[in-house]
C-alpha positions in Angstrom: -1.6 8.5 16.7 -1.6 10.9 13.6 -2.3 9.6 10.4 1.4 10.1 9.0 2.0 7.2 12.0 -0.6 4.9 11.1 0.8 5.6 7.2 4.5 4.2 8.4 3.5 1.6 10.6 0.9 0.6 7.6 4.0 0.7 5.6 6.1 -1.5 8.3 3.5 -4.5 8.2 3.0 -4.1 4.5 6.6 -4.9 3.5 6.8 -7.6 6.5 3.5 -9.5 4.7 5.5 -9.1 1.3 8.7 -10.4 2.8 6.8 -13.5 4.1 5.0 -14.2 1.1 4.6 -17.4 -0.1 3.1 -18.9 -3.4 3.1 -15.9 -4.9 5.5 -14.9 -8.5 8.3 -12.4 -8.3 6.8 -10.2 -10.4 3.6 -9.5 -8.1 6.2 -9.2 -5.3 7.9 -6.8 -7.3 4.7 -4.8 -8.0 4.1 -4.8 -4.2 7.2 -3.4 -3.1 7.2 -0.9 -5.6 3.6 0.4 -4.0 5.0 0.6 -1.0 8.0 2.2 -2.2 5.1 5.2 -3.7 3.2 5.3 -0.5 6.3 5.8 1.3 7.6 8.7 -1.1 4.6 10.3 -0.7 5.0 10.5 2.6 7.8 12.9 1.8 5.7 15.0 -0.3 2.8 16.1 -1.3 2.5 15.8 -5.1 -0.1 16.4 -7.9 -4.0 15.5 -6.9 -3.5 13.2 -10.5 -0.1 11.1 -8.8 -2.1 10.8 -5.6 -5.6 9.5 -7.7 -3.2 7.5 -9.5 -1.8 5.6 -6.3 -5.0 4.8 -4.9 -6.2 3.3 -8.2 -3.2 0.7 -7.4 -4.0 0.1 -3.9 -7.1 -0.9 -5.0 -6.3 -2.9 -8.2 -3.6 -5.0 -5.6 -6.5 -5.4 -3.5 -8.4 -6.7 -6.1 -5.8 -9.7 -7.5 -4.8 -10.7 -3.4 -8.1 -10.4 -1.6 -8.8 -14.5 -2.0 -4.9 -15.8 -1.5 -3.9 -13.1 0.9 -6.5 -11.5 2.9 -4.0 -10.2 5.9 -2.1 -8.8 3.0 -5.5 -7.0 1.5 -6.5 -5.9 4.7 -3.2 -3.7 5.4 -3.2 -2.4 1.7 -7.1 -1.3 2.4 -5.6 0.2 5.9 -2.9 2.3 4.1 -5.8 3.0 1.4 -7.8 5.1 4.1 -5.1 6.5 5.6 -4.1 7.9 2.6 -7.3 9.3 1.8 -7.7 10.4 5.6 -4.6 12.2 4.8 -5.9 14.2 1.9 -4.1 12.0 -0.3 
Protein backbone atom coordinates (compact mmCIF):
# COMPACT_ATOMS: atom_id res chain seq x y z
CA UNK A 1 0.00 0.00 0.00
CA UNK A 2 1.66 3.36 -0.83
CA UNK A 3 1.57 6.03 1.50
CA UNK A 4 -0.90 8.30 -0.58
CA UNK A 5 -3.33 4.98 0.26
CA UNK A 6 -2.76 4.72 3.79
CA UNK A 7 -3.26 8.92 3.65
CA UNK A 8 -6.99 8.34 2.10
CA UNK A 9 -8.00 5.45 3.90
CA UNK A 10 -6.45 7.51 7.18
CA UNK A 11 -8.71 10.15 5.83
CA UNK A 12 -11.88 7.62 5.46
CA UNK A 13 -11.74 6.46 9.28
CA UNK A 14 -10.96 9.96 10.35
CA UNK A 15 -14.25 11.53 9.13
CA UNK A 16 -16.19 8.19 10.04
CA UNK A 17 -14.74 8.80 14.03
CA UNK A 18 -15.89 12.51 13.54
CA UNK A 19 -19.27 11.56 12.15
CA UNK A 20 -19.84 9.20 15.25
CA UNK A 21 -18.75 11.58 17.71
CA UNK A 22 -20.44 11.89 20.70
CA UNK A 23 -20.05 14.38 23.72
CA UNK A 24 -18.11 16.48 21.89
CA UNK A 25 -19.14 20.61 20.87
CA UNK A 26 -19.77 21.66 17.31
CA UNK A 27 -17.13 23.77 17.21
CA UNK A 28 -14.26 21.00 17.92
CA UNK A 29 -16.21 18.97 15.29
CA UNK A 30 -15.90 21.71 13.03
CA UNK A 31 -12.14 22.07 13.67
CA UNK A 32 -11.86 18.37 12.90
CA UNK A 33 -13.44 18.26 9.64
CA UNK A 34 -11.71 21.19 8.60
CA UNK A 35 -8.17 19.15 9.21
CA UNK A 36 -9.23 16.67 7.33
CA UNK A 37 -10.56 18.75 4.76
CA UNK A 38 -6.31 20.21 4.63
CA UNK A 39 -4.93 16.76 4.79
CA UNK A 40 -7.11 15.82 1.95
CA UNK A 41 -6.12 19.01 -0.22
CA UNK A 42 -2.77 18.31 0.28
CA UNK A 43 -3.18 15.27 -1.14
CA UNK A 44 -3.71 17.19 -4.33
CA UNK A 45 -0.73 19.14 -4.00
CA UNK A 46 2.23 19.63 -2.77
CA UNK A 47 2.49 23.14 -1.21
CA UNK A 48 5.02 25.31 0.69
CA UNK A 49 7.39 23.34 3.35
CA UNK A 50 5.70 26.35 5.94
CA UNK A 51 1.70 25.07 4.93
CA UNK A 52 2.94 21.51 5.35
CA UNK A 53 4.87 22.44 9.02
CA UNK A 54 1.76 24.26 9.66
CA UNK A 55 -0.64 21.21 9.23
CA UNK A 56 1.31 18.98 11.34
CA UNK A 57 1.38 21.49 14.14
CA UNK A 58 -2.65 20.94 14.11
CA UNK A 59 -2.52 17.24 13.98
CA UNK A 60 -0.70 17.42 16.81
CA UNK A 61 -2.46 20.22 18.90
CA UNK A 62 -6.01 17.92 18.03
CA UNK A 63 -4.06 15.17 19.43
CA UNK A 64 -3.28 16.95 22.31
CA UNK A 65 -7.18 18.19 23.37
CA UNK A 66 -8.83 14.35 22.32
CA UNK A 67 -6.09 11.97 23.47
CA UNK A 68 -8.19 11.29 27.08
CA UNK A 69 -11.98 11.41 25.63
CA UNK A 70 -11.18 9.92 22.25
CA UNK A 71 -8.24 7.78 21.94
CA UNK A 72 -9.47 5.75 18.64
CA UNK A 73 -9.96 9.31 17.33
CA UNK A 74 -6.14 10.28 18.50
CA UNK A 75 -4.78 7.24 17.27
CA UNK A 76 -5.93 7.83 13.53
CA UNK A 77 -4.98 11.55 13.66
CA UNK A 78 -1.28 10.31 14.90
CA UNK A 79 -1.69 7.61 11.87
CA UNK A 80 -2.32 10.34 9.27
CA UNK A 81 0.46 12.40 11.19
CA UNK A 82 3.20 9.81 10.07
CA UNK A 83 1.93 9.31 6.93
CA UNK A 84 2.21 12.69 6.23
CA UNK A 85 5.57 13.03 7.34
CA UNK A 86 6.44 9.55 5.52
CA UNK A 87 5.23 11.31 2.68
CA UNK A 88 7.68 14.26 2.81
CA UNK A 89 4.94 16.29 4.01
Amino acid sequence: MTEREKLREGLEALRSEIKNLQGTDAASKQRLEDLAERVEKQLAKTGEKNEHHNLIQELEEEIMRFEVAHPRLTAIINDLMVTLSNMGI
